[in-house]
C-alpha positions as CSV (number, residue, x, y, z in Angstrom):
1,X,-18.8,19.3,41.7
2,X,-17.2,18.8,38.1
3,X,-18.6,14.9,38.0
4,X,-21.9,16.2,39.2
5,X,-22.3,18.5,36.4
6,X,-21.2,16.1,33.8
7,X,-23.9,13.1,34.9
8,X,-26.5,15.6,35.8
9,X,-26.2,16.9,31.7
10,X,-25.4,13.9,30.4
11,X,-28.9,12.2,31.8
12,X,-30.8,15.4,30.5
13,X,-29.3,15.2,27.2
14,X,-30.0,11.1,27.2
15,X,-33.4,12.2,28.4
16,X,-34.4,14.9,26.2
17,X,-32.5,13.2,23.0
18,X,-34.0,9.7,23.3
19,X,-37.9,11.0,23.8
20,X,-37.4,13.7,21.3
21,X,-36.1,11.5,18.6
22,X,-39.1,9.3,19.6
23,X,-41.3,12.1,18.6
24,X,-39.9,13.4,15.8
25,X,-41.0,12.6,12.1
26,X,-37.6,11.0,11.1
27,X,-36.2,9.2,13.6
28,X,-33.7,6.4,14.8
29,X,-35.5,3.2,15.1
30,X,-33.9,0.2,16.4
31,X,-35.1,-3.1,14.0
32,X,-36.0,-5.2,17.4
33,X,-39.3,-3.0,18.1
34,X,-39.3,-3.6,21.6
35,X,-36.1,-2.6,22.0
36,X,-37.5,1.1,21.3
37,X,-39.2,0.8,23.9
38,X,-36.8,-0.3,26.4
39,X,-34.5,2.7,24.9
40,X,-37.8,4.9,26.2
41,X,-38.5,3.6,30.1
42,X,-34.3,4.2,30.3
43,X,-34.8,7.8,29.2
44,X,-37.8,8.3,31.7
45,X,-35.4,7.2,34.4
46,X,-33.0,9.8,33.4
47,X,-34.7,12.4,36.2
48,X,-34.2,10.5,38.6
49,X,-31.0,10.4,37.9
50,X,-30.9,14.3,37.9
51,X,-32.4,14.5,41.0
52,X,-30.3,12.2,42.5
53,X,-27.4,14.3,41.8
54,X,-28.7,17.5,42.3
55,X,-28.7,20.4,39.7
56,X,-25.0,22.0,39.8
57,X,-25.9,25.5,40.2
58,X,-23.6,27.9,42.7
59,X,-26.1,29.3,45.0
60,X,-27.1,27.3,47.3
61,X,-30.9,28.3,47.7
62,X,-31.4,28.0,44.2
63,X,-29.9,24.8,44.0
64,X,-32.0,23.1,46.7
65,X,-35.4,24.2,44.9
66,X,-34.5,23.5,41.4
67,X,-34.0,20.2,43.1
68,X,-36.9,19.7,45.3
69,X,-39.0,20.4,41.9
70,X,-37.5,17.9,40.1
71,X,-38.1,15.2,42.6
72,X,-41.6,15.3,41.4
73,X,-41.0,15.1,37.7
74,X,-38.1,12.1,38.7
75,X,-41.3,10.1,40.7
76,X,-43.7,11.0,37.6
77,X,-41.1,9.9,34.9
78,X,-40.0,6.9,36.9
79,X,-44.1,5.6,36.9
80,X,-43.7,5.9,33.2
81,X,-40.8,4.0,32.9
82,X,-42.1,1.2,35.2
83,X,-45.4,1.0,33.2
84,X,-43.0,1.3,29.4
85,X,-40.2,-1.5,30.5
86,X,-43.3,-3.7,32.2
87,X,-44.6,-3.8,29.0
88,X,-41.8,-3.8,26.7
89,X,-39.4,-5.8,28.5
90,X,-40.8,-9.2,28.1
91,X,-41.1,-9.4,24.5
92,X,-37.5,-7.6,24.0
93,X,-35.8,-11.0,26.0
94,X,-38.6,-13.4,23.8
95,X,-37.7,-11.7,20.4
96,X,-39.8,-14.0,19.0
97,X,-43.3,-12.0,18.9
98,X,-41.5,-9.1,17.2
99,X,-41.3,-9.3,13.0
100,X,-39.1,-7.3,10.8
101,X,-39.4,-7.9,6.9
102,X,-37.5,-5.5,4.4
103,X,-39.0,-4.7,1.3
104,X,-37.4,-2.8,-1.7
105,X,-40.0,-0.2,-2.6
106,X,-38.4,1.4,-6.3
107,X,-35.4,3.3,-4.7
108,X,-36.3,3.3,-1.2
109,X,-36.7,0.9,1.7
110,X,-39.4,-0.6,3.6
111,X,-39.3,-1.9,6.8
112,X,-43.2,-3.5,7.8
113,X,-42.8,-4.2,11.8
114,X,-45.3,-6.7,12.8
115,X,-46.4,-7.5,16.5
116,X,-48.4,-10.1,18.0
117,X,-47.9,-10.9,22.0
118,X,-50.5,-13.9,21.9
119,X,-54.1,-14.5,22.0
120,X,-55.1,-11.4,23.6
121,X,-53.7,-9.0,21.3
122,X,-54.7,-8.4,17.9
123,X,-51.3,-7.2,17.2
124,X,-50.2,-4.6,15.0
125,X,-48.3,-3.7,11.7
126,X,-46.3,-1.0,11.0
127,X,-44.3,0.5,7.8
128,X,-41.8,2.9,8.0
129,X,-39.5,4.3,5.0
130,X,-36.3,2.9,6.4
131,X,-32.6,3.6,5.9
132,X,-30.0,1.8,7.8
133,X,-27.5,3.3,9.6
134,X,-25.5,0.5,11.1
135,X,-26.6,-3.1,11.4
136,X,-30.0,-3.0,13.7
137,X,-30.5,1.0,13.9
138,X,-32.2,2.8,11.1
139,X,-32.8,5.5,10.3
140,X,-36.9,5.4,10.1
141,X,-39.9,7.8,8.7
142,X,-43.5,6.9,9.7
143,X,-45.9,5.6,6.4
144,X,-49.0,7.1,8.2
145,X,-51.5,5.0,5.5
146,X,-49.9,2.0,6.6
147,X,-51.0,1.6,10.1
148,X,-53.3,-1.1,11.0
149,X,-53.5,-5.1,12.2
150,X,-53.5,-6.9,8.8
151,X,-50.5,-7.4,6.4
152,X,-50.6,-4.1,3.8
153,X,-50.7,-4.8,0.4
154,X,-47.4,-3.1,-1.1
155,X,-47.4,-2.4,-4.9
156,X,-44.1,-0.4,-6.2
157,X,-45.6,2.3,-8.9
158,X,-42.1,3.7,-9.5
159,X,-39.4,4.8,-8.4
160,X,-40.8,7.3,-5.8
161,X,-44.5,6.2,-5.8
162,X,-46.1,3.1,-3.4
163,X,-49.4,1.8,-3.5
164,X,-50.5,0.6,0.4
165,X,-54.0,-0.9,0.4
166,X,-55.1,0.8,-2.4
167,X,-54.0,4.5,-1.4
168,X,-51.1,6.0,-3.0
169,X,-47.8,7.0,-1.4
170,X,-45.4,9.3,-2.6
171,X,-42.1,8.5,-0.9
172,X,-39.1,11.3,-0.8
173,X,-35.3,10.8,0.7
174,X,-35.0,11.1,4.2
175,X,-31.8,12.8,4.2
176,X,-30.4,14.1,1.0
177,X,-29.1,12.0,-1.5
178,X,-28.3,9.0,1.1
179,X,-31.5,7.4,1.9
């Protein structure tokens, strides 16, 4: 019963730790962009994983439903994951459609992630205020005025101030006084 407690919390804490960082404002980013998404569809399979194991409660009855619920979250979450490592899968084993370029920006760091997966997509680029944590994981904030298809026009103001196509960007440290 012991193992069963320790996979069943590890997989929710993979789970809840590895969507929740997705979703938060500052957030670990892997530099291969696909291979955020493959980090995703692994943490959607993590229910299944629960269910599999069971939840490691002592009463029996209460055991079996918390169970039998989950077995419809594992079936939803494992869809997802299908659907996020069908997409994301092929272009994290052809690197090649995924670009990275780092850009000094006064004190801080730019990362602008471009993406273009052939003639069907228009592709897309993406800057984040970056700080590495070890080679290819950082440590990333979303530039929201950055989003868009074309290659952004990045002019350094000063040390804490960016100009991206025109608008003006204030940049602050993303954890104090590190990045």
């Amino acid at each position: 019963m012991a193992i069963r407690r320790v996979i069943f919390f590890a997989a929710l804490d993979c789970a809840v730790t590895i969507i929740g960082n997705h979703f938060a404002e500052t957030r670990f980013r892997f530099e291969n962009m696909s291979a955020d998404g493959v980090a995703i569809g692994i943490a959607f399979c993590m229910p299944l994983v629960m269910a599999i194991v069971g939840v490691p409660i002592a009463r029996r009855w209460v055991r079996y439903a918390l169970t039998a619920l989950l077995w419809p979250v594992a079936a939803i979450s494992l869809l997802v994951a299908v659907f996020i490592l069908a997409m994301d899968a092929p272009s994290a084993i052809n690197p090649r459609f995924d670009g990275l370029t780092i850009v000094p920006a006064g004190r801080y760091t730019l990362a602008i992630f471009i993406s273009d997966f052939g003639a069907m997509d228009p592709g897309s680029v993406t800057v984040d205020q970056v700080c590495r944590v070890v080679p290819g994981l950082m440590l990333a904030r979303m530039v929201p005025e950055s989003r868009g298809v074309e290659s952004p026009e990045i002019v350094v103001l000063d040390r804490d101030h960016i100009r991206i196509n025109g608008q003006p960007v204030a940049l602050r440290p993303i954890i104090w006084p590190l990045c």
